[in-house]
N, C-alpha and C positions, 0 to 999 in steps of 0.2 A: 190747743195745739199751736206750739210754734215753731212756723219755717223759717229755716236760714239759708244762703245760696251765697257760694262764696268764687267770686269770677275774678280773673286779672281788669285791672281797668284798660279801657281803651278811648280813644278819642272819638269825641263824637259817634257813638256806638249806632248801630241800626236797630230797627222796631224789638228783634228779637231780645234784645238789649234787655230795655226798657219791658218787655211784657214778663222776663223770668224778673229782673225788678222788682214788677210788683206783684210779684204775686208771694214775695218772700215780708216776714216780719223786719226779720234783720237781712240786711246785705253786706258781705265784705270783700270791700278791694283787695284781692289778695295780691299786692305787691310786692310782695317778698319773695316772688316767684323771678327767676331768672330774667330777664330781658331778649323778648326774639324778634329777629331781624326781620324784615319783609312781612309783617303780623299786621296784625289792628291796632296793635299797642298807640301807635304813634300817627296813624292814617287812618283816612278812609274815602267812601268814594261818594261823587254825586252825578247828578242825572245833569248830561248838557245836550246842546242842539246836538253836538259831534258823537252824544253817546256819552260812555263813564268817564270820569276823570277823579285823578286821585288827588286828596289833600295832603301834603303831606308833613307832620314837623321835625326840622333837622333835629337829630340829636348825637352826642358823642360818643360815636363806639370803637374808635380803633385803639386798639391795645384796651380795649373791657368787654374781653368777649364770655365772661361770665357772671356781669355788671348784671343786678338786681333792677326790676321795674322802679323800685322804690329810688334807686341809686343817679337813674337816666338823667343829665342832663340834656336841657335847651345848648343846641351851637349856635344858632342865629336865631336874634331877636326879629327879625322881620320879618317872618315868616305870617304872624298873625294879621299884619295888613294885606299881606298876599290872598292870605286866604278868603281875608273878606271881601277882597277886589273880587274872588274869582265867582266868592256868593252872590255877591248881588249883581255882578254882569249876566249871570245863568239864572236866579230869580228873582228877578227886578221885577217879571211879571207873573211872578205865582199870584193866586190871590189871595194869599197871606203875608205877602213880603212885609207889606206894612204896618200890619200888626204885631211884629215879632222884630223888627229893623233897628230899633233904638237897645233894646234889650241885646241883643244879638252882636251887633257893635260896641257897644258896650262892653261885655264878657271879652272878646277880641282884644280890647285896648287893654286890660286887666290881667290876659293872660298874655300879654307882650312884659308881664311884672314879673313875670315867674321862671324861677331857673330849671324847674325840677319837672320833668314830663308826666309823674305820678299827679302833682299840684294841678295841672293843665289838665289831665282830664277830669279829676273830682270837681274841680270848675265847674265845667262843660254840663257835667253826668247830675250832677245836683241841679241847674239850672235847667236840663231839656227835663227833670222829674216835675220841677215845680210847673212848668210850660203845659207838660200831662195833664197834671196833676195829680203824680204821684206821690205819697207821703214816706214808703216805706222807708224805716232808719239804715242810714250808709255809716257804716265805720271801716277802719283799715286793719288789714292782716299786723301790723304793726304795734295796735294797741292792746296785742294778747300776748299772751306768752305762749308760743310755739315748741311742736317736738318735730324728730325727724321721722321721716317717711311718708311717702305721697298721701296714702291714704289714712292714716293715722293722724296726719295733722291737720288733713279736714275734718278727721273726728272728734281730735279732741278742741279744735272751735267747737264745733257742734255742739258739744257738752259741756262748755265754757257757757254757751248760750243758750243752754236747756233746752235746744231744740227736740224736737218728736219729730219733725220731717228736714230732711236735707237734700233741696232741691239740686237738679245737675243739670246742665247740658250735655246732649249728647256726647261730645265728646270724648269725656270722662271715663264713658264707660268701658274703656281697654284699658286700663288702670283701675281703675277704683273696684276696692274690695269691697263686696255691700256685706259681706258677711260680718265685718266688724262693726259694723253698723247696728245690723239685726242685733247681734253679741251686746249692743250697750239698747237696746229699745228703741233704735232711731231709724223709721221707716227711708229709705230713697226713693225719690221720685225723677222720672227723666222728662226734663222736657223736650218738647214736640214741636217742634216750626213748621209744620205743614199747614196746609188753608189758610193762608191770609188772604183775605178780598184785598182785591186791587182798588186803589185810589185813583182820582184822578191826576194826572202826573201831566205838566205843562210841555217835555221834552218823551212824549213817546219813541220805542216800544216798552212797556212797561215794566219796570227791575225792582224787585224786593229788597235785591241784597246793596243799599246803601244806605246813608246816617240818618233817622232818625227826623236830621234837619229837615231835610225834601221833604219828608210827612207833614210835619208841623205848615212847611209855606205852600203849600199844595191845600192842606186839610184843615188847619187850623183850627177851629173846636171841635171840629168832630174827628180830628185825628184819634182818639182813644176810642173809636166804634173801630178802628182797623187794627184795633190790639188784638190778640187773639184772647185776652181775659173780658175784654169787654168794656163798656165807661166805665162800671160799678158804680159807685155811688159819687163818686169824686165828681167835683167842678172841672171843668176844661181845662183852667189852668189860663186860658185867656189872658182872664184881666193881669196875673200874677207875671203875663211876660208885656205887659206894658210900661 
């Protein structure tokens, strides 16, 4: 059997992220999808003493207001040093900061190189897998050839990729045909975000819904017991973000 699950990329994505991830063979950035304002695309949020706060990277949209995610440029390059001021002033005392601090910094300074908001988050998204230790294969909506219509051209990925299951998120499902799906042999499955144990989280009251990051410097190897798929067999990911 294989799954494919095809999500727009976003920065620094949250757990939910990373657990439809991996539970897929293949993943695809599907960037070829429009560009939406005020989204995860280009943000997201983290746990401070004051409560959430949002990260956010500037990018160009006046006069491109039906600019492709693939398309999005960076407006300001400074924003990566911003953002890692604001990480580690909020967890300088997770008790993971420092095991993920040089890696982390690092990516920052790297994605200060990059023009393109798609580049910035396949960065991030490939880096917090290998931190998991996730292996599943990422490629881009880019690298297939495409038909129109919403649900048709997740299909015919699908079938580009021999898939037998095509994972969703919720979302999805007010759009998405599954009948055309069944019509070619390719089961849909919807994924579920409900039950995730709570972590310990150094900026209580406790919030699910932010990146990813706070998992990792909060939980550090045992961050993939708060996936909802579980360790599985994979290594922590540990030594790989040293």
């Amino acid at each position: 059997m294989t799954t494919v699950a095809i999500v727009q990329s976003n920065y620094i994505p949250w757990k939910g992220y990373f657990d439809l991830l991996q539970r897929a063979d293949e993943f695809v950035l599907y960037d070829d999808m429009q560009y939406t304002r005020r989204d995860w695309r280009n943000r997201n949020r983290i746990k401070t003493r004051n409560g959430l706060q949002w990260l956010t990277i500037p990018v160009e949209v006046k006069g491109r207001f039906e600019q492709k995610i693939k398309d999005t440029e960076v407006s300001d390059r400074s924003w990566p040093e911003k953002h890692w001021k604001s990480l580690t002033h909020n967890y300088s005392k997770a008790p993971h900061f420092r095991d993920y601090r040089d890696r982390l910094e690092a990516l920052y300074v790297q994605a200060g190189k990059l023009d393109r908001l798609s580049d910035v988050n396949h960065l991030f998204i490939r880096a917090i897998c290998g931190m998991l230790g996730i292996d599943t294969r990422i490629t881009w909506s880019m690298d297939y050839e495409l038909v129109d219509g919403k649900s048709e051209r997740l299909l015919g990925l699908c079938r580009t990729l021999e898939a037998n299951v095509y994972l969703s998120g919720p979302a999805a499902r007010g759009y998405l045909d599954e009948n055309l799906f069944l019509a070619s042999g390719i089961q849909v499955q919807w994924m579920d975000y409900g039950g995730y144990p709570e972590y310990p989280q150094i900026h209580p009251p406790f919030e699910h819904g932010v990146t990813a990051l706070d998992l990792l410097l909060n939980a550090g190897p045992e961050s993939p017991r708060y996936l909802l798929g579980g360790p599985r067999a994979f290594a922590t990911g540990l030594e790989s973000a040293r």
